[in-house]
C-alpha positions as a Markdown table, in Angstrom:
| # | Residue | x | y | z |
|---|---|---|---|---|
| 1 | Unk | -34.0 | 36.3 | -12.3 |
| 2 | Unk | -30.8 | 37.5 | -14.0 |
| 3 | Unk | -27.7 | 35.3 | -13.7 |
| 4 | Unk | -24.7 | 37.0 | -12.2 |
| 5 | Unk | -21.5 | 37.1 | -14.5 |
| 6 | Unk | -19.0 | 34.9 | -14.1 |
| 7 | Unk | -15.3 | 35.1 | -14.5 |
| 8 | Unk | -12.5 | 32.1 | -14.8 |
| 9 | Unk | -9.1 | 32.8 | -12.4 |
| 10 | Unk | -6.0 | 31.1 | -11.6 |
| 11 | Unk | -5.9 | 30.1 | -7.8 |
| 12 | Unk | -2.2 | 31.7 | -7.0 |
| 13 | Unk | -1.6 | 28.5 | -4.6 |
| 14 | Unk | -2.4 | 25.2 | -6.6 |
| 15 | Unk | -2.6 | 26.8 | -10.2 |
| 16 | Unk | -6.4 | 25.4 | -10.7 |
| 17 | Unk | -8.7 | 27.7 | -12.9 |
| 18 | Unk | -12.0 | 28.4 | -11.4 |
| 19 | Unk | -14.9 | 29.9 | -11.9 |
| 20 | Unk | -16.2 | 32.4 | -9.3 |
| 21 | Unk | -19.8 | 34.9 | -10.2 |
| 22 | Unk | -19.4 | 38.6 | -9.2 |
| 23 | Unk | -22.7 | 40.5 | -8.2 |
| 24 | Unk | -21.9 | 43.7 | -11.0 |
| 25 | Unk | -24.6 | 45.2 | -8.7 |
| 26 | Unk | -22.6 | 45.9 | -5.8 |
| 27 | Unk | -19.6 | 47.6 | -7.5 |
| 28 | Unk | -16.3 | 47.6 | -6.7 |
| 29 | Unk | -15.4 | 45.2 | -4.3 |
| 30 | Unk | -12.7 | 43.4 | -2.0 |
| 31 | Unk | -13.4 | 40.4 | -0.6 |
| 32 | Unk | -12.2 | 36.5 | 0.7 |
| 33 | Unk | -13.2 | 33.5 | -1.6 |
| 34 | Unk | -11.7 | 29.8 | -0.8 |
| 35 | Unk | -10.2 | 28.1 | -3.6 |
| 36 | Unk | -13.0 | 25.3 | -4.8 |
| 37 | Unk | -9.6 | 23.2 | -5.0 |
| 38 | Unk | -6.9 | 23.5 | -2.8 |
| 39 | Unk | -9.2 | 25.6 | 0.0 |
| 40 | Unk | -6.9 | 28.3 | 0.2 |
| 41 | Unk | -8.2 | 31.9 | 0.9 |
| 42 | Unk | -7.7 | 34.3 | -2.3 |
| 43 | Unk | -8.1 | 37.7 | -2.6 |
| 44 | Unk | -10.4 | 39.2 | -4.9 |
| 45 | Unk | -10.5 | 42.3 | -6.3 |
| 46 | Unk | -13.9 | 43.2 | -9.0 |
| 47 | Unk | -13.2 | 46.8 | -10.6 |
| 48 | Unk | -15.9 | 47.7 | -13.1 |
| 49 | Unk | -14.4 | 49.0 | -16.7 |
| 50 | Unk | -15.7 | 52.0 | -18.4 |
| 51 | Unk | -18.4 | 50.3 | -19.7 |
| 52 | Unk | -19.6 | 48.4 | -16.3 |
| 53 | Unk | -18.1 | 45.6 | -17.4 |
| 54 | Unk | -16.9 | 43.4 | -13.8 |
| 55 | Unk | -12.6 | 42.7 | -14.4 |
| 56 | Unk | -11.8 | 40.6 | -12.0 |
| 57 | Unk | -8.4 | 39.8 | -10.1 |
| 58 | Unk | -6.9 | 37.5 | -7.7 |
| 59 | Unk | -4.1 | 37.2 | -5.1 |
| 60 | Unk | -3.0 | 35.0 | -2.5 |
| 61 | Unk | -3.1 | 36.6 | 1.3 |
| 62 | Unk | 0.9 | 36.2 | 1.0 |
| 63 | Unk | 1.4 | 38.4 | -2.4 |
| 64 | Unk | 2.6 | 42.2 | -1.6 |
């Protein structure tokens, strides 16, 4: 079975990199992830590039 790609963000609450795996298969997406840190709910965002490639962002639920 294929591993899912990961990317490293910055939690927008307590700072902390962490590592969270994006299923490329499902395209662009939006979705809730707790900080494996603080616990905090962040935003993710997963837009694929031209070449399919997952970028991946994050926000806290507090960030216009």
């Amino acid at each position: 079975m294929p591993q899912l790609p990961s990317a490293d963000i910055e939690c927008p609450y307590c700072g902390e990199v962490i590592t969270v795996f994006v299923d490329d298969s499902a395209g662009e997406q939006d979705y809730i992830e707790d900080c494996q840190v603080c616990c905090k709910p962040i935003q993710i965002r997963v837009r694929l590039d031209e070449d399919g490639m997952p970028e991946v962002q994050a926000r806290g639920q507090d960030d216009a």
